[in-house]
N, C-alpha and C positions, 0 to 999 in steps of 0.2 A: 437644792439650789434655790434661792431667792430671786427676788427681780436685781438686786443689784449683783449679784453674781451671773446672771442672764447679758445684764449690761457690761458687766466686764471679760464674758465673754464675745460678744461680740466686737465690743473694742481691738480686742485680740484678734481677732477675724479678719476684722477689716485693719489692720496693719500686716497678716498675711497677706489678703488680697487689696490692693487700694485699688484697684481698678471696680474696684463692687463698692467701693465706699457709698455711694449716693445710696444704694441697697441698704449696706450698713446702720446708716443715719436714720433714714425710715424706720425703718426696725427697733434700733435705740429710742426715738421720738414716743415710738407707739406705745414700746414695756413704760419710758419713763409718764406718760399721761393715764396709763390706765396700771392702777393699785390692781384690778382682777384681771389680767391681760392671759391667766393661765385657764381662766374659765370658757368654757364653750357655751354659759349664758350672754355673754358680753356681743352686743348684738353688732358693734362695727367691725370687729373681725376678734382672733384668738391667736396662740399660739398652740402648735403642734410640731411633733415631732418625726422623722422620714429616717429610711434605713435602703442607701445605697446596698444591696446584695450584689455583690461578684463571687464567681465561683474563684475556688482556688488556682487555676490558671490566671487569672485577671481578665479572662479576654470573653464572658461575660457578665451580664446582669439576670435578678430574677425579677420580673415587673409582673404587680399586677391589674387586670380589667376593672378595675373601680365599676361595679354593682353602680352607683349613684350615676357617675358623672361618665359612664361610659366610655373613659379611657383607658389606655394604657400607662399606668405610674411606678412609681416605687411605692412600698410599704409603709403605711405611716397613720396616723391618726392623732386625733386630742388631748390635748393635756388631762382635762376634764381635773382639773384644781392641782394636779402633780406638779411639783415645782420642777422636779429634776428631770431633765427633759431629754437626756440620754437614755436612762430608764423605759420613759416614754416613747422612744425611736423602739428601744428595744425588745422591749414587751410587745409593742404593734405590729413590728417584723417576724417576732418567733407565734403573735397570736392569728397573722394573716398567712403565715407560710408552713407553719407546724415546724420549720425548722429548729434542732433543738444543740445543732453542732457552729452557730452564729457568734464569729468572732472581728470585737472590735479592730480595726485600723486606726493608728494613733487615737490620743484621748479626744482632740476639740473637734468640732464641726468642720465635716468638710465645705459646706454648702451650706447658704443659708436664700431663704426665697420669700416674695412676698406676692400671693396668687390670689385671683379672683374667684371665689365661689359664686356662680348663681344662687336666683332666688329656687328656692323646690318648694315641695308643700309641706307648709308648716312653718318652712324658715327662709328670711329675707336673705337675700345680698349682701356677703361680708367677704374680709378678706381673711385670709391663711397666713399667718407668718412662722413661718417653717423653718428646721433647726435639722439640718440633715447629717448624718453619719456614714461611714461607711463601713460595709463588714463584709466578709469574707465568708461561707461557710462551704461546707464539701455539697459539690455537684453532683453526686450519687445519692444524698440521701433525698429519702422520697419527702416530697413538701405536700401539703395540704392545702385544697382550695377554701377560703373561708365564705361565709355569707355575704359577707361583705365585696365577696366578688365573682364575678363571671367565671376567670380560670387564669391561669396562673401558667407563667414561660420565660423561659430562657433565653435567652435574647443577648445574641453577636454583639456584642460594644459596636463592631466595624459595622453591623447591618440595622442599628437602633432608628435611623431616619427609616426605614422600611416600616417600622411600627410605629411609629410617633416623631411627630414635627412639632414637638412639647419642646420648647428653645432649654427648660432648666435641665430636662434628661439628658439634650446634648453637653450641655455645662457640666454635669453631673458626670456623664461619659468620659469627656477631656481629663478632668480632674481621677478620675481615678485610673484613667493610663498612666497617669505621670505617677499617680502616690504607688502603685502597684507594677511600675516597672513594665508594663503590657503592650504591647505593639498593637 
């Protein structure tokens, strides 16, 4: 996927949701000014990819404790120069959860986010522009905590404000009841 494949998917995007258009644009703006917007050198922000996990019931998600930033999220990481940024969602989901039975929900983005990173050591203040997916995988098999994080759970869709007042997981929550038919 190129930047302008990037840009025409979002385009698409945001004619499913117009209500995120302002999101949309942002987004669009940032691929269209930076030529290296897939790089994790690019010091005002990058793009990355994220991997909504629901088990096969719909009714929940696998989040996990981000090691760095000390929360609880979805799966996901850097482009680190990959263009195609499904790929990206999906490699970072099956390399953060060991999952290896992880299947896509329709082709485009369900979600797309634009998130603040603090400065840490080493690296300033930038932002995330995130390209999220949603997948399905069996609740039985066993998942893998990675280094990249504390520990790793399952987590009620209905009880996700109990672990996280993160406003995209509830967004991300809403939307996959509806795509996945879950009460």
């Amino acid at each position: 996927m190129s930047r302008s494949a990037l840009r025409a998917m979002l385009s698409s995007y945001g004619k499913r949701f117009p209500k995120e258009l302002d999101r949309v644009e942002q987004f669009i703006d940032f691929v269209d000014r930076n030529v290296d917007c897939f790089e994790r050198s690019l010091a005002e922000g990058h793009i990355t990819g994220s991997a909504f996990v629901c088990n096969q019931q719909g009714d929940a998600t696998l989040l996990t404790h981000h090691r760095k930033l000390d929360i609880w999220v979805q799966p996901g990481g850097h482009a680190d120069g990959c263009q195609d940024i499904l790929k990206v969602a999906s490699d970072e989901a099956t390399e953060e959860t060991g999952f290896q039975s992880l299947k896509l929900v329709g082709d485009d983005p369900f979600d797309i986010d634009i998130h603040f990173i603090p400065a840490r050591k080493g690296e300033s203040a930038h932002f995330h522009y995130d390209v999220r997916f949603l997948f399905q995988c069996e609740e039985d098999e066993a998942f893998t905590v990675s280094e990249e994080s504390h520990d790793l759970a399952w987590v009620k869709l209905a009880e996700l404000e109990n672990v996280s007042q993160e406003w995209s997981l509830r967004r991300m929550r809403d939307k996959a009841l509806r795509a996945l038919g879950s009460k």
